[in-house]
N, C-alpha and C positions, 0 to 999 in steps of 0.2 A: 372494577371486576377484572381479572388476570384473563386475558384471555392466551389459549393455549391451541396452536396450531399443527398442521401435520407434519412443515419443513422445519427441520432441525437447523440452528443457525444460533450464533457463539453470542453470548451476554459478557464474556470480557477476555483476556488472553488466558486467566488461570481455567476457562470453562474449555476452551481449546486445547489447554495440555491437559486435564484430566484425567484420563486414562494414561496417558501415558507417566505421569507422576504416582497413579497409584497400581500400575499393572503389576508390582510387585509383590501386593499383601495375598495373601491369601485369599482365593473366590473367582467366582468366574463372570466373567464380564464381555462384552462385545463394547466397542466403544459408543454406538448409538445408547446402549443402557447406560454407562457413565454418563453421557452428554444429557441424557434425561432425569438421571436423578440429580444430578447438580443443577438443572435446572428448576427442579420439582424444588431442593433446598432452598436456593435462590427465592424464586415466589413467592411459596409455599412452608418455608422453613420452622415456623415458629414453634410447633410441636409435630415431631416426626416420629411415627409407627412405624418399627419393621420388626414383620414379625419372618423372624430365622437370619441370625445375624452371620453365619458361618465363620467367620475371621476378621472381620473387622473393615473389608474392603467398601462396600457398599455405605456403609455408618460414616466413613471418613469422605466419603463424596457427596454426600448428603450435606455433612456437618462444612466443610468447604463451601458450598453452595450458600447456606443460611449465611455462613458468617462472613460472607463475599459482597452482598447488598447491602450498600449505606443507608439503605432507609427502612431498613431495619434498629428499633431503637431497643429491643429487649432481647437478650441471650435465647440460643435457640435451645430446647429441650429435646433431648432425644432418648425414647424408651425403646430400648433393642428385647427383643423374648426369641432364645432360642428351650429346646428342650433335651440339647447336648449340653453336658455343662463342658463339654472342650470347646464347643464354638463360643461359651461362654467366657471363656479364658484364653483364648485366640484374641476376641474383638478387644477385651480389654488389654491384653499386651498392648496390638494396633493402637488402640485409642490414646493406650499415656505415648509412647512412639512420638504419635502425633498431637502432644498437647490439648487433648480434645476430652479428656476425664470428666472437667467439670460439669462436662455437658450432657453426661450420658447415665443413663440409670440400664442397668443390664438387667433381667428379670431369666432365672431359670425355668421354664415351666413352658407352659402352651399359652394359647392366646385367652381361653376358658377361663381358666386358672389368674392369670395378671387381670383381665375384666371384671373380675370378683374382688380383685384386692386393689384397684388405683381409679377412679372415674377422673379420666382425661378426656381432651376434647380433639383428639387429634387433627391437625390442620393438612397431612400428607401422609400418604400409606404405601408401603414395599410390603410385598407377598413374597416369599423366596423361603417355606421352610416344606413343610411334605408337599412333594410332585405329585402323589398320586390324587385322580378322581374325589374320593372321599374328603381326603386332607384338605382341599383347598376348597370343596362345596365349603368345608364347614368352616373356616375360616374366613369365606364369602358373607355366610348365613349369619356369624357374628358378627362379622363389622358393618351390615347393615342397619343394624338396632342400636350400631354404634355412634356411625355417622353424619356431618346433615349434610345437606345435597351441596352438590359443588367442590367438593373434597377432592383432590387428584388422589387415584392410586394406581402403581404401577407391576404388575403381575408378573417374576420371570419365567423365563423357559417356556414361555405364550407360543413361540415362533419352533421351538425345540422339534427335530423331526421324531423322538420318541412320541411326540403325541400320535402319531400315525401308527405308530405298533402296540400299543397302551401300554408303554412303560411308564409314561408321566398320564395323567388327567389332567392338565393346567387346561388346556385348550377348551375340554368342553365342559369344565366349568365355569370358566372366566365365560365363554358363550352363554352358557344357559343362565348364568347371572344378567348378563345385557338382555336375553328375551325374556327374564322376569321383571324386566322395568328397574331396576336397581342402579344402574349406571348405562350410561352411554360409552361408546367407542370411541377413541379418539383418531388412534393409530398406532402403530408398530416401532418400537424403536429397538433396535440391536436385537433381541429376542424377546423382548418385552411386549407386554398389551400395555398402552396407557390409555384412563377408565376417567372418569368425572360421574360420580355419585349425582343420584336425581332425586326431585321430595319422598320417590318413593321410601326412602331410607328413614328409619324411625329414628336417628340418632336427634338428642336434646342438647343446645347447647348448653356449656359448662363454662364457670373461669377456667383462666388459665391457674396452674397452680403458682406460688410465690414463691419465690427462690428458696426461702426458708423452708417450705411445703416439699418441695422438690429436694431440698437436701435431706429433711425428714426420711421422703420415701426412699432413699438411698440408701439410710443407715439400716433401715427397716430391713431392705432386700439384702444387703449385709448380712445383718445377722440372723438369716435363715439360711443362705447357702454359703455362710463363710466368709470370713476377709478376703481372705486366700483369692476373689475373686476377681478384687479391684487389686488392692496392693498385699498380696500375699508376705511379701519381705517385711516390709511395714509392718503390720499384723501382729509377727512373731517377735519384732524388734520390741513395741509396745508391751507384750505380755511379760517382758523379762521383770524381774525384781531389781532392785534399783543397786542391791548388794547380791549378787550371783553369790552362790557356792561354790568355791573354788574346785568340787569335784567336776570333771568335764565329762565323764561318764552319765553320771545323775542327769545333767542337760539333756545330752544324747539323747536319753529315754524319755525325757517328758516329749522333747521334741519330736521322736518316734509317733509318741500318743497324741500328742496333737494335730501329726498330723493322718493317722487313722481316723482320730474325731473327724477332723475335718470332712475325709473321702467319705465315713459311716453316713456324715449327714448328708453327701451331696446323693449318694444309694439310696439314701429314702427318699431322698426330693425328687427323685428321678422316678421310682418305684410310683410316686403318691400322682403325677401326673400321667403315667402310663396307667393306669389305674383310671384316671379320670378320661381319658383320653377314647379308655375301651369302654365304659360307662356310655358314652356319646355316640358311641357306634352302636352300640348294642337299642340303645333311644331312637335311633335313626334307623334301625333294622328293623324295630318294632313298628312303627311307623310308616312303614313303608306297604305300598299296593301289594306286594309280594306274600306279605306275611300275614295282612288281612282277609286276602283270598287262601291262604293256607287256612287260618283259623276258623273261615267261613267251610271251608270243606271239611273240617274234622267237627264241625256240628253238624253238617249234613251227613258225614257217615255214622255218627253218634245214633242220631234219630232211626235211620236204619237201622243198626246193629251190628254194624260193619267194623267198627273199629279193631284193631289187630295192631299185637307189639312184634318185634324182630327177638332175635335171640339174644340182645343187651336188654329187653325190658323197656327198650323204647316205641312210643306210638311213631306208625308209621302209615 
């Protein structure tokens, strides 16, 4: 069993330059967080969850990490889900950059949305996509059902002094997940909470998926939000005819169109999990103490006779 303690301290020379080898990609980092997710890979690498990959920074110290430990005998798998398709096109720059493609499946969408279409067993988890209260309960509230106990996952912007003005809500979610039994505390690194999942988590384990399986899901996530995603150049090289028409014009324009197609598709993919996104809030609103005491009270004015609309027509 990995045991995982409060003092930070170096598993090899490339875990010591970390940060500073990757302080240039894009994302924000303190270097206890580097130090932590290279370690988390290291470990814990075999299958890595990060949900909001923003550029590619966190993904490549992760995937350094896994593929750093020799007794590691199988490629580590790494699913990134942002719900930008630019951070979605940021990490995959990073990732071919740094030779690290074959390892990575990008998913457009929210975490909702990828837990509906892939049953993975993830063995490590990075939190780093909506700061606010809401965004990270419920991204909490899924990976509980996701995970089994023991799981490291790493929360950013834990330590962030926005949490003190409510710009962010990392803080007193990541808390009120710990007082619901769901994970324990470990400690703080850079601006991070690092968490260890407890039985209370419903997650089942799973295989892992098979190389073939894993490239499967790739082409899959491909051809829903576009080549253009992984190898954009590639892509349109492929689509040519093997005899062009020598009109250079006529190129042009199909070239044009495809890549409208392209942005059309990524607009609705975008559209289809904002969508789903407000659906889960609207669930979680309904649900809530707030709105059962409101409904409790418009049966109680009911039965009086009391009920009254304003001048839109709505009860009030």
């Amino acid at each position: 069993m990995t045991t995982w303690t409060e003092q930070q301290h170096f598993l090899n020379e490339d875990h010591h330059n970390i940060f500073e080898k990757t302080k240039d990609i894009p994302g924000w980092q303190e270097p206890g967080d580097s130090y932590k997710l290279y370690e988390m890979g290291y470990r814990s690498g075999d299958v890595i969850l990060e949900i909001g990959t923003y550029g590619g920074r966190s993904a490549v110290v992760e995937l350094e990490g896994a593929l750093a430990n020799p007794d590691r005998s199988i490629k580590p798998q790494y699913f990134g889900i942002d719900l930008d398709i630019n951070g979605v096109l940021r990490t995959a720059d990073t990732l071919e950059k740094f030779n690290l493609t074959d390892y990575c499946l990008l998913f457009h969408g929210t975490l909702n949305s990828f837990a509906k279409e892939f049953s993975i067993q993830p063995t490590m988890v990075f939190v780093d996509a909506d700061h606010r209260y809401e965004g990270v309960k419920s991204d909490l509230l899924l990976l509980k059902d996701y995970l089994v106990a023991g799981t490291p996952i790493l929360c950013h912007d834990y330590a962030n002094p926005e949490n003190e003005t409510g710009e962010m809500g990392v803080r007193q979610a990541v808390n009120e997940f710990i007082r619901e039994g769901y994970a324990e505390f470990v400690g703080t690194f850079g601006c991070s909470a690092f968490l260890l999942t407890t039985n209370q988590c419903g997650g089942v384990a799973r295989p892992r998926l098979s190389e073939q399986e894993f490239a499967g899901c790739k082409a899959d996530v491909l051809s829903k939000i576009g080549q253009s995603t992984y190898k954009r150049n590639t892509a349109l090289d492929s689509s040519k005819p093997s005899n062009p028409k020598p009109d250079a014009a006529i190129g042009q324009d199909l070239q044009q169109v495809k890549t409208e197609l392209e942005q059309a598709q990524f607009r609705i993919q975008q559209v289809k999990t904002e969508l789903e996104q407000a659906q889960s809030r609207i669930q979680a609103m309904e649900s809530s103490k707030f709105w059962k005491i409101r409904l409790a009270w418009f049966k109680v004015k009911k039965m009086f006779g009391v009920l009254e609309k304003n001048k839109n027509g709505f009860i009030k």
